[in-house]
C-alpha positions as CSV (number, residue, x, y, z in Angstrom):
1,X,-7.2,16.7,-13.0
2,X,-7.1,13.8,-10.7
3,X,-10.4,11.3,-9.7
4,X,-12.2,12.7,-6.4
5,X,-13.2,9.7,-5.4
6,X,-10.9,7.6,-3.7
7,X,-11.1,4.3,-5.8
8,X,-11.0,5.8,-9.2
9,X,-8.3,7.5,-7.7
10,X,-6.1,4.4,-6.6
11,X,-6.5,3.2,-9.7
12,X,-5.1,6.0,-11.4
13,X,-2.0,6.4,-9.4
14,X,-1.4,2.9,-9.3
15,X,-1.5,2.5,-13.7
16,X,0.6,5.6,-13.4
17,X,2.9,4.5,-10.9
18,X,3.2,1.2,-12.7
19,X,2.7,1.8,-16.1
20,X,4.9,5.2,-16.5
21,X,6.8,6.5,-12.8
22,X,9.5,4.4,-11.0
23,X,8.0,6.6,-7.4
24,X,5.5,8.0,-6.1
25,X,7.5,11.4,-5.8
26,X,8.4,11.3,-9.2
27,X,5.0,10.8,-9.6
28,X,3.8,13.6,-7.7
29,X,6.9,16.1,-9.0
30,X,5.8,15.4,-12.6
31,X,1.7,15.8,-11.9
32,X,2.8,18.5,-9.1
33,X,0.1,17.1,-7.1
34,X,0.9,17.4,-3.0
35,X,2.1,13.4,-1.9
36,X,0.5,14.0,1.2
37,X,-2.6,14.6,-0.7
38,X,-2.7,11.5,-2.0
39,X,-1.4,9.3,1.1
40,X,-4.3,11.0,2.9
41,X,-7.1,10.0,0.8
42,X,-5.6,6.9,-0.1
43,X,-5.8,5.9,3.6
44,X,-9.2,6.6,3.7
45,X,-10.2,3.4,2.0
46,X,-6.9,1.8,3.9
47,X,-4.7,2.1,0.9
48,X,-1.1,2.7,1.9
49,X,2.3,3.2,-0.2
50,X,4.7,-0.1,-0.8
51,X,7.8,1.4,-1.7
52,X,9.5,-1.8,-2.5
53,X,6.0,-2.9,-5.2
54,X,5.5,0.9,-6.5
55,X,2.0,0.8,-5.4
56,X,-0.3,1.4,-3.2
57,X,-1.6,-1.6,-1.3
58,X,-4.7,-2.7,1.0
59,X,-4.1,-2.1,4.7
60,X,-6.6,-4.9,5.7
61,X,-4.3,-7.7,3.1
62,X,-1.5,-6.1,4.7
63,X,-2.7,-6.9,8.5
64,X,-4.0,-9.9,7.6
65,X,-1.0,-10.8,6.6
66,X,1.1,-10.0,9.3
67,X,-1.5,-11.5,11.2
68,X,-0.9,-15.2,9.6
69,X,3.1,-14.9,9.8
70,X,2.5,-13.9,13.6
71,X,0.2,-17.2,14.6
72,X,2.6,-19.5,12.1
73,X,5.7,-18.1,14.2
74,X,3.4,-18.6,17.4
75,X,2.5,-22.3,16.6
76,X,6.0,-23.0,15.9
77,X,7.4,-21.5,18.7
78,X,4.6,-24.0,20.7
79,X,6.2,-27.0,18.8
80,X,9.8,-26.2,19.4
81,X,9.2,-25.7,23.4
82,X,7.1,-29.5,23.6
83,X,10.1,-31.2,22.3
């Protein structure tokens, strides 16, 4: 039976996913738990899949992130047009 509440419950998927399943599908075939079932919760503490890491990952790091690559580009772009 899987955690109800959403944090136990990343932590479980996440061990299983990288302790013992190279996907979330095969994750989900093997439990036959519903993937949409998971994504849903997940993103209810802004959790989302990263297909590439096998994980689920914060949605918050994740904008943040985007959000630093996207003013470094911007302050580049500034110096390249002053010269």
């Amino acid at each position: 039976m899987l955690p109800n509440d959403p944090a136990m419950l990343l932590s479980y998927i996440n061990m299983k996913l990288r302790d013992q399943y190279d996907s979330l599908e095969r994750l989900c075939d093997d439990l036959d738990i519903s993937k949409s079932e998971i994504v849903e919760k997940l993103k209810t503490i802004d959790y989302i899949y990263d297909n590439e890491k096998n994980q689920f990952k914060s949605l918050k790091k994740f904008k943040n992130w985007i959000t630093q690559k996207n003013s470094k580009h911007s302050k580049m772009s500034k110096n390249i047009k002053s010269i």
